[in-house]
C-alpha positions as CSV (number, residue, x, y, z in Angstrom):
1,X,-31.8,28.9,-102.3
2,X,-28.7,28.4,-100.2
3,X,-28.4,28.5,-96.1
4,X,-26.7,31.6,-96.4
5,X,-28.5,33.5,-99.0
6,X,-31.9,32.3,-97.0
7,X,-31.0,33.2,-93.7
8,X,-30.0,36.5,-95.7
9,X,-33.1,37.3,-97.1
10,X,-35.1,35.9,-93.3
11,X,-33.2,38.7,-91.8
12,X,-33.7,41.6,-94.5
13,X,-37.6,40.5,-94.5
14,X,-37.4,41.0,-90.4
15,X,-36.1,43.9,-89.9
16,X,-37.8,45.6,-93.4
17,X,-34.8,47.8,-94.7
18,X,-36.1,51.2,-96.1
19,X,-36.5,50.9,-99.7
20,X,-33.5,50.9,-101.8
21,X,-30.8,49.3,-99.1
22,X,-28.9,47.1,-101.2
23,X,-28.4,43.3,-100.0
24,X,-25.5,42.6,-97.7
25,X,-22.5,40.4,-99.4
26,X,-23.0,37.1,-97.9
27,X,-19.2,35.6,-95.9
28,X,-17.3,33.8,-97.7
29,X,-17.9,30.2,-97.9
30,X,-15.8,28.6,-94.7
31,X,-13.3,26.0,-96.3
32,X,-13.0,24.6,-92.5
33,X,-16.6,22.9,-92.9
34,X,-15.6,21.2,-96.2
35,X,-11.9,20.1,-95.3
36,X,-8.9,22.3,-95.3
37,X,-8.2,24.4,-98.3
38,X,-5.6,22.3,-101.1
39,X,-2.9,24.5,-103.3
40,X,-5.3,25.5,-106.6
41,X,-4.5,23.0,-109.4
42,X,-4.7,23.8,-112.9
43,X,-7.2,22.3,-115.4
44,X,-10.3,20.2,-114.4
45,X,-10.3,19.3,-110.8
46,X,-10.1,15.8,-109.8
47,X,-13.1,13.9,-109.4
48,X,-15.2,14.3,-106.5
49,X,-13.2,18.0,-105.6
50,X,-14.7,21.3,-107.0
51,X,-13.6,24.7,-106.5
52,X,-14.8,26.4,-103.1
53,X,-14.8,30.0,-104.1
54,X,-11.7,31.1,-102.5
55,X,-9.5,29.6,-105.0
56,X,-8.9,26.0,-103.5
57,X,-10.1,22.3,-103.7
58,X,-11.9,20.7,-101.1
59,X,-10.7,17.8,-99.7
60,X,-13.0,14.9,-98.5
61,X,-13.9,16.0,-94.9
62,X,-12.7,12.6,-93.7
63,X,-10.3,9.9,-95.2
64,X,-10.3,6.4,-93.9
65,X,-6.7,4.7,-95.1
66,X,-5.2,1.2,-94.2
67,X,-2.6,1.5,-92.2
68,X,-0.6,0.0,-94.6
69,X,-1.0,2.8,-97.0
70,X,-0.5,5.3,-94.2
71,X,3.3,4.0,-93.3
72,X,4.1,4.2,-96.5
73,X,3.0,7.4,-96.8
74,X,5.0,8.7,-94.0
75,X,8.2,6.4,-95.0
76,X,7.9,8.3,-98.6
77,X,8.3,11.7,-97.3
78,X,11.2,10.7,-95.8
79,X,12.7,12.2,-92.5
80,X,11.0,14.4,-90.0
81,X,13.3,17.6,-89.9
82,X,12.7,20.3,-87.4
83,X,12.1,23.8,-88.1
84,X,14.1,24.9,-84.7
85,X,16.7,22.1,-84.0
86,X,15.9,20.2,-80.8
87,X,12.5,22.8,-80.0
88,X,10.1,22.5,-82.6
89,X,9.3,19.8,-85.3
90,X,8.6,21.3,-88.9
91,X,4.7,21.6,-88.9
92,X,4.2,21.3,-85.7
93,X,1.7,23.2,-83.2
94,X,1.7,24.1,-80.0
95,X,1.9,27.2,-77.4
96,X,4.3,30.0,-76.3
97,X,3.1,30.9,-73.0
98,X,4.2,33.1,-70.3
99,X,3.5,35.5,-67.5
100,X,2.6,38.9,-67.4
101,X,5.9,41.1,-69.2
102,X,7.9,37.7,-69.8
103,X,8.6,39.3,-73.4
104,X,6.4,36.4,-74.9
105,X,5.9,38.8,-77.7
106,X,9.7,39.7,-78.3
107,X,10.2,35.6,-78.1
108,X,7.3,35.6,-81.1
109,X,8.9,38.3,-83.3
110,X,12.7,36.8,-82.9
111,X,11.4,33.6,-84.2
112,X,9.2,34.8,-86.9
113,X,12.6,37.2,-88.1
114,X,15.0,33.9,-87.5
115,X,12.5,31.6,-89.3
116,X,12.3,34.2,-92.3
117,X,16.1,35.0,-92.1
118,X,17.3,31.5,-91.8
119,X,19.2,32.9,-88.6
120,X,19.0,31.2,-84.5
121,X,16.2,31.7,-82.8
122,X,17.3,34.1,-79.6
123,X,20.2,33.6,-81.4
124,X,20.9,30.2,-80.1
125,X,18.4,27.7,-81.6
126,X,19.6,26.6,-85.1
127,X,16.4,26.9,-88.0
128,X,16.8,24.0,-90.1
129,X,14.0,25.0,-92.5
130,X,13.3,28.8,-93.0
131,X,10.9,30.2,-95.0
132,X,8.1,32.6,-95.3
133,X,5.9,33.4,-91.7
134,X,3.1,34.9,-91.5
135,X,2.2,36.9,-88.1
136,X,-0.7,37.8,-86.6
137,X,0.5,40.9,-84.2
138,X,-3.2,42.1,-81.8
139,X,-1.1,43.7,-79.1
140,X,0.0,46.9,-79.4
141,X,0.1,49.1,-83.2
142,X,1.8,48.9,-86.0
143,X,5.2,51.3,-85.1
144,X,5.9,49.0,-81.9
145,X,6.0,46.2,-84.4
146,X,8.2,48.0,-86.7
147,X,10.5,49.5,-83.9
148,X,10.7,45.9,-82.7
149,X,11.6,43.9,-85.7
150,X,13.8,46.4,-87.1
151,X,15.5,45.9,-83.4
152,X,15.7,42.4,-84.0
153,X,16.9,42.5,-87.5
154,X,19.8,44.8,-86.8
155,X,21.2,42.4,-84.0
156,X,21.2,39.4,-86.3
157,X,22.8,42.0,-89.1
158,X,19.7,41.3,-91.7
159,X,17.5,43.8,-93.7
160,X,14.2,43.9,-92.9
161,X,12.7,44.5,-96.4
162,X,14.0,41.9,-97.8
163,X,12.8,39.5,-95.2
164,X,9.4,36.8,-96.4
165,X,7.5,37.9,-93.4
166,X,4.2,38.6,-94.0
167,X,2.1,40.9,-91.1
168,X,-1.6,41.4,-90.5
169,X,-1.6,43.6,-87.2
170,X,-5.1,42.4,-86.1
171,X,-5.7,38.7,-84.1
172,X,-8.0,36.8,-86.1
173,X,-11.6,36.2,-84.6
174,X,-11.3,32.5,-85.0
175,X,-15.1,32.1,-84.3
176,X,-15.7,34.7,-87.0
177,X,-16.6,32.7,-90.4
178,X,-14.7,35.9,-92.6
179,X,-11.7,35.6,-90.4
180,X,-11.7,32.2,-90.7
181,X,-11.5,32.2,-94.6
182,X,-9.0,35.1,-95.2
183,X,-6.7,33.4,-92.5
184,X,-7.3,30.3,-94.8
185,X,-6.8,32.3,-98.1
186,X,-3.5,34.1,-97.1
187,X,-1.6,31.1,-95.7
188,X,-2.6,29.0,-98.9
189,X,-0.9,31.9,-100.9
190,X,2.1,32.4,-99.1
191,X,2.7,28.5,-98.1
192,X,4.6,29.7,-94.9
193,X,7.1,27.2,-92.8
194,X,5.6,29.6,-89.8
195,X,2.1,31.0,-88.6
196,X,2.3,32.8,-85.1
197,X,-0.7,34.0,-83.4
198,X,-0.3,36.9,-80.8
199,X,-2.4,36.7,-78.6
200,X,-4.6,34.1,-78.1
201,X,-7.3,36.0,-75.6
202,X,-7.9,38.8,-78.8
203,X,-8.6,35.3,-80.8
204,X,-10.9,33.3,-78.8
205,X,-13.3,36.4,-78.2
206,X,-16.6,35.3,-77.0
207,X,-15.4,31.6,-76.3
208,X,-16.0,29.8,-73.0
209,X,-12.4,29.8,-71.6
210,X,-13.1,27.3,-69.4
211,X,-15.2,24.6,-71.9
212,X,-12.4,22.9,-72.9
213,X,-14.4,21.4,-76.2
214,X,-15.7,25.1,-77.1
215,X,-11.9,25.7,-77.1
216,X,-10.9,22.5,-78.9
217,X,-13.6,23.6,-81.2
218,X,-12.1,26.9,-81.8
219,X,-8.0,25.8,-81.8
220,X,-8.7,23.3,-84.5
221,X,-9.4,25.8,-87.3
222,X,-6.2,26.8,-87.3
223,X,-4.4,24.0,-87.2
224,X,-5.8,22.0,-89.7
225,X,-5.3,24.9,-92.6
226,X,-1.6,25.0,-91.1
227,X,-1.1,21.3,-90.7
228,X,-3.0,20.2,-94.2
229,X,-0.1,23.1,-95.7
230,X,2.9,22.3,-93.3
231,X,3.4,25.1,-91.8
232,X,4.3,25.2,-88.1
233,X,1.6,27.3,-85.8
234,X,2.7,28.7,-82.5
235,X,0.0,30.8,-80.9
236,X,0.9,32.6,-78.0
237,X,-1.0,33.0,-74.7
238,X,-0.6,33.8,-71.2
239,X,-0.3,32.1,-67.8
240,X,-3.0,32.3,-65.1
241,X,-1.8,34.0,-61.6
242,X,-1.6,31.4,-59.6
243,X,1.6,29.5,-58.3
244,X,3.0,26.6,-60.1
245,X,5.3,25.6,-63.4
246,X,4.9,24.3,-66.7
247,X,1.7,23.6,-68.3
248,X,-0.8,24.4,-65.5
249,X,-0.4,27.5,-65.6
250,X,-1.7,28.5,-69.1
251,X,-4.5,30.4,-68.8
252,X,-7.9,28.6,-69.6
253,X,-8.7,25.1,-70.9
254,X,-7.3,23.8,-74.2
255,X,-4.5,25.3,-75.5
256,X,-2.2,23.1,-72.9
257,X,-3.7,19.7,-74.0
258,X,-3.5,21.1,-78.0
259,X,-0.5,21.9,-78.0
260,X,2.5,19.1,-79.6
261,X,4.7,21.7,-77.9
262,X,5.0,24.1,-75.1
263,X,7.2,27.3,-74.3
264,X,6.7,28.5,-70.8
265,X,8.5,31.3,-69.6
266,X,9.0,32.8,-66.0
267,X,10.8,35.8,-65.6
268,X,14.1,35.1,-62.9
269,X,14.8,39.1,-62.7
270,X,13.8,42.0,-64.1
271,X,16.1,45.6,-63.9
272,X,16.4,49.2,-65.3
273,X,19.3,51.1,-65.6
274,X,18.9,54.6,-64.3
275,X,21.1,56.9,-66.5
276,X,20.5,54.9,-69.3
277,X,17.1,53.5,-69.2
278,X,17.9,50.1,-70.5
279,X,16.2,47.4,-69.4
280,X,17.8,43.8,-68.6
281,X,15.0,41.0,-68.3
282,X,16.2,37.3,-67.5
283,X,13.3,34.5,-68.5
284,X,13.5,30.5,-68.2
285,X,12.3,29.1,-71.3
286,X,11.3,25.8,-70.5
287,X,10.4,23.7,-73.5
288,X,8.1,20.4,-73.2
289,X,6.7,17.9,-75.8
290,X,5.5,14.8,-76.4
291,X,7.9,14.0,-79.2
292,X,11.0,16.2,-78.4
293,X,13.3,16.2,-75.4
294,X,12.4,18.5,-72.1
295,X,14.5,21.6,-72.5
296,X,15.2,25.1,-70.1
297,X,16.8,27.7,-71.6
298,X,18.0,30.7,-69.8
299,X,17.7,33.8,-71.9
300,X,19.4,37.7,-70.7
301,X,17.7,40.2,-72.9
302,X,18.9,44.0,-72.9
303,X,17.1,46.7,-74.8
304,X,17.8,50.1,-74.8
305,X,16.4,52.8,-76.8
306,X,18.9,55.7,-78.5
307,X,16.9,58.4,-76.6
308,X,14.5,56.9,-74.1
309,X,12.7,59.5,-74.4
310,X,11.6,59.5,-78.4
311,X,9.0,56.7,-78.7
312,X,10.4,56.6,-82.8
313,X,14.4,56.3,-81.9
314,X,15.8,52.9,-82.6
315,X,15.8,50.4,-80.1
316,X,19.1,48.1,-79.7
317,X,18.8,44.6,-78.8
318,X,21.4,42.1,-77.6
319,X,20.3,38.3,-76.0
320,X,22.4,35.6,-74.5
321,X,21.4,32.4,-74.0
322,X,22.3,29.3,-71.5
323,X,20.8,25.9,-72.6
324,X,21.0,24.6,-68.8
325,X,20.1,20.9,-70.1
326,X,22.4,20.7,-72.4
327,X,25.9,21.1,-70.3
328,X,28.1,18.5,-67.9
329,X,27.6,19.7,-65.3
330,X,23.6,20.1,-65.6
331,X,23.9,16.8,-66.2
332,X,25.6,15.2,-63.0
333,X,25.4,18.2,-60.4
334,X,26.9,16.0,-57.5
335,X,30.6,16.5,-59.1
336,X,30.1,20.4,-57.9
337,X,33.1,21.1,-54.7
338,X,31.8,22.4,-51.5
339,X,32.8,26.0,-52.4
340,X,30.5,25.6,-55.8
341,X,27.2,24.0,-53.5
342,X,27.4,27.4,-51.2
343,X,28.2,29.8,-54.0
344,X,24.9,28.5,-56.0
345,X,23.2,28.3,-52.9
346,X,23.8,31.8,-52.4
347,X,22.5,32.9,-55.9
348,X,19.7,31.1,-55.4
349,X,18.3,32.3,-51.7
350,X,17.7,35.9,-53.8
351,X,15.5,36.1,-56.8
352,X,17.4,39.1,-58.4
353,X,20.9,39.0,-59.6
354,X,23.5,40.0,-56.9
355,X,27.7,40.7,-57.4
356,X,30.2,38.2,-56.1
357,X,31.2,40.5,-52.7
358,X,26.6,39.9,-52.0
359,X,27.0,36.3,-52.7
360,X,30.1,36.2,-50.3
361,X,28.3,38.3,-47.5
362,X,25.3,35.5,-47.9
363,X,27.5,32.7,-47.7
364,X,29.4,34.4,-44.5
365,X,25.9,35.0,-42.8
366,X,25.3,31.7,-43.3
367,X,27.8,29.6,-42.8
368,X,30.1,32.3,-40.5
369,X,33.4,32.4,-43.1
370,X,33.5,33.7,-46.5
371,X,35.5,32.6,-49.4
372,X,37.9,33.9,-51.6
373,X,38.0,35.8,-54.6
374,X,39.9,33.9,-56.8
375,X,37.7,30.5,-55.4
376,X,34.5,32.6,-56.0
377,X,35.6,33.8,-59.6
378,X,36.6,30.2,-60.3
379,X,33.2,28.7,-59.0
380,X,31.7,30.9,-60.9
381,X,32.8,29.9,-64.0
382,X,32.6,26.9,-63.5
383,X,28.9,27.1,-62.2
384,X,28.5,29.1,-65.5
385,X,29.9,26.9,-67.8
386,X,27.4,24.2,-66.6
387,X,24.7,25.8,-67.2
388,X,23.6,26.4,-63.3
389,X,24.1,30.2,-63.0
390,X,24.6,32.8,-65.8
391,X,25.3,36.8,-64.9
392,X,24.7,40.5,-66.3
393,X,27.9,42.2,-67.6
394,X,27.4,45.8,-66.3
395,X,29.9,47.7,-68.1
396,X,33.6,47.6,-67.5
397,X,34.0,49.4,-64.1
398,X,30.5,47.5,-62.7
399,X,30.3,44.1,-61.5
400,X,28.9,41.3,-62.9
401,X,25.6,40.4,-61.6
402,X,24.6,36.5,-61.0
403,X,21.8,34.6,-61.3
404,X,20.4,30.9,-61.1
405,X,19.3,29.3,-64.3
406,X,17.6,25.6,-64.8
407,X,14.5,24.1,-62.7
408,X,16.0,21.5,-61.2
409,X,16.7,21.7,-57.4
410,X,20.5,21.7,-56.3
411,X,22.2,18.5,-55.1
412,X,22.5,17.5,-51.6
413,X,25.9,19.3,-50.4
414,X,28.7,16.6,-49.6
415,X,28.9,16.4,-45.7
């Protein structure tokens, strides 16, 4: 008699059913305890491998190799490429994590449609490998997703049925043995490039947030069916309340020493439009990991609905993004005149975005003289064009609105 059909039969002779109940199905067999699930081969299976019962091999739970063996291995499959160019290796894994309303969720859909679609992520990020995703969606129901991608999909000018996106709007109980297996199951069928998990809380139900092994324990089971099938897993989370950047803000232990790489976003201003009900968020994406280059990102996101006031009317999307690493004048900040050091001082005293004639008044308060308008619209640009400062386009008789992008602190002004 097996564990399962034993502790079965311990539990029906316990609680004595009424006659006539029928035996509960056992769960399917959990390919996690006997290695990660292998691609079904036809004919006999190799020796030592025999069919799990969900349609895979299993694999030896551990393999010792000489290292020899193992650099050839990796020299054999030739080149690492990345599945978003400069962000995120191909089969990697790691966390998106944010604050509370950082659009975390509108950053997981864009790069499940851009992976599927072949198009940039935000628009921006190159995808050198699309393919199928898969997405696990546990916040919010089934038309939000809908409204959402179809949002997405009509700002990069693609059809959403014929995208390889796969959706199961339910987070997977990753301590759940069922879950386990049919998460398993579906990515061995549809052999994604992408898995995204949103959100992890809904996941790691009943898990010690703070055990750091219990949570180790529990991210491994997804990664190894995802790694062992190369598909890149980003599971998305949220950051704790407290003060502070990067990495030590994710909420709970684990998922910031799991993950290869880490998206943090912070939201720089948030506004809605009153006639119109459009909303303008601005977010720092800043991207760390151990084997690809430190990264902020400064992303602009408007979204307004046809009719704000029908929850089914199409939303329409537009984002803009700023790579503030990735620009001269990021890169040596010291060339910047003495007109450019108090214009982005200005932006930056003010968390929300403010028009040239504000940034002028701050720098006159502070400094007692103002500047002029053709020096401030020229700063500006210039300040723009490297990356330190980026602004809202209001509409064509509004001023633009400005705002500081990058983490890094502003050079000493020249004396």
């Amino acid at each position: 008699m097996s564990s399962i059909t034993g502790k079965i039969a311990a539990s029906l002779l316990t609680e004595r059913p009424a006659p006539g109940t029928p035996l509960p199905e056992p769960p399917p067999p959990d390919p996690y305890e006997t290695g990660p699930p292998q691609p079904q081969r036809t004919g006999a299976p190799p020796d030592g491998k025999t069919p799990n019962g969900l349609g895979y091999t299993s694999e030896p739970a551990l393999e010792f190799v000489p290292l020899a063996e193992l650099r050839a291995r990796v020299k054999a499959r030739g080149p690492r490429p990345y599945l978003l160019r400069g962000v995120w290796p191909i089969g990697a894994y790691g966390v998106h994590a944010a604050e509370t309303k950082a659009q975390k969720s509108w950053n997981a859909l864009d790069l499940a449609v851009s992976v599927a679609s072949g198009t940039p992520w935000l628009g921006h990020v190159p995808v050198d490998a699309p393919g199928p995703v898969v997405t696990f969606w546990g916040e919010g129901d089934d038309a939000s997703l809908v409204r959402r991608t179809d949002a997405i999909c009509q700002a990069r000018h693609v059809d959403p049925d014929q995208l390889p996106l796969i959706v199961c709007c339910r987070a997977p109980h990753l301590n759940d043995q069922r879950h386990r297996a049919e998460f398993y199951a579906k990515v061995a069928e549809v052999q994604p490039r992408l898995v995204v998990l949103d959100p992890f809380y809904l996941s790691a139900r009943g898990a010690n947030g703070a055990d750091l092994y219990a949570m180790g324990e529990l991210l491994e089971h997804p990664q190894r069916v995802c790694v062992a099938l190369g598909a890149a897993l980003v599971i998305v989370t949220h950051y704790n309340r407290r003060d502070g950047r990067g990495p030590l803000r994710i909420t709970g232990a684990g998922p910031a020493e799991w993950g290869r790489v880490l998206i943090g976003a912070t939201v720089k201003s948030r506004r809605t439009d009153p006639a119109s009900k459009a909303t303008t968020v601005v977010t720092q994406l800043d991207v760390i990991g151990g084997e690809v280059p430190e990264r902020t990102l400064c992303v602009v996101r408007h979204i307004v609905a046809d009719d704000p006031d029908d929850l089914d009317s199409p939303l329409r999307y537009t984002v803009t993004v700023t790579d503030a690493t990735d620009t001269p004048a990021a890169k040596d900040r010291h060339d910047l005149s003495p007109a450019a050091h108090k214009i982005l001082d200005a932006v930056r005293s003010d968390a929300e975005p403010a028009s040239s004639k504000t940034l002028v008044d701050r720098i006159a308060a502070k400094h007692g003289h103002g500047l002029a308008r053709e020096t401030v619209s020229k700063e500006l640009k210039a300040l723009m064009d490297g990356g330190l400062v980026d602004c809202i386009a209001q509409g064509e008789f509004k001023p633009k609105l400005w705002f500081a992008c990058g983490s890094q602190e502003p050079p000493d002004a020249p004396l």
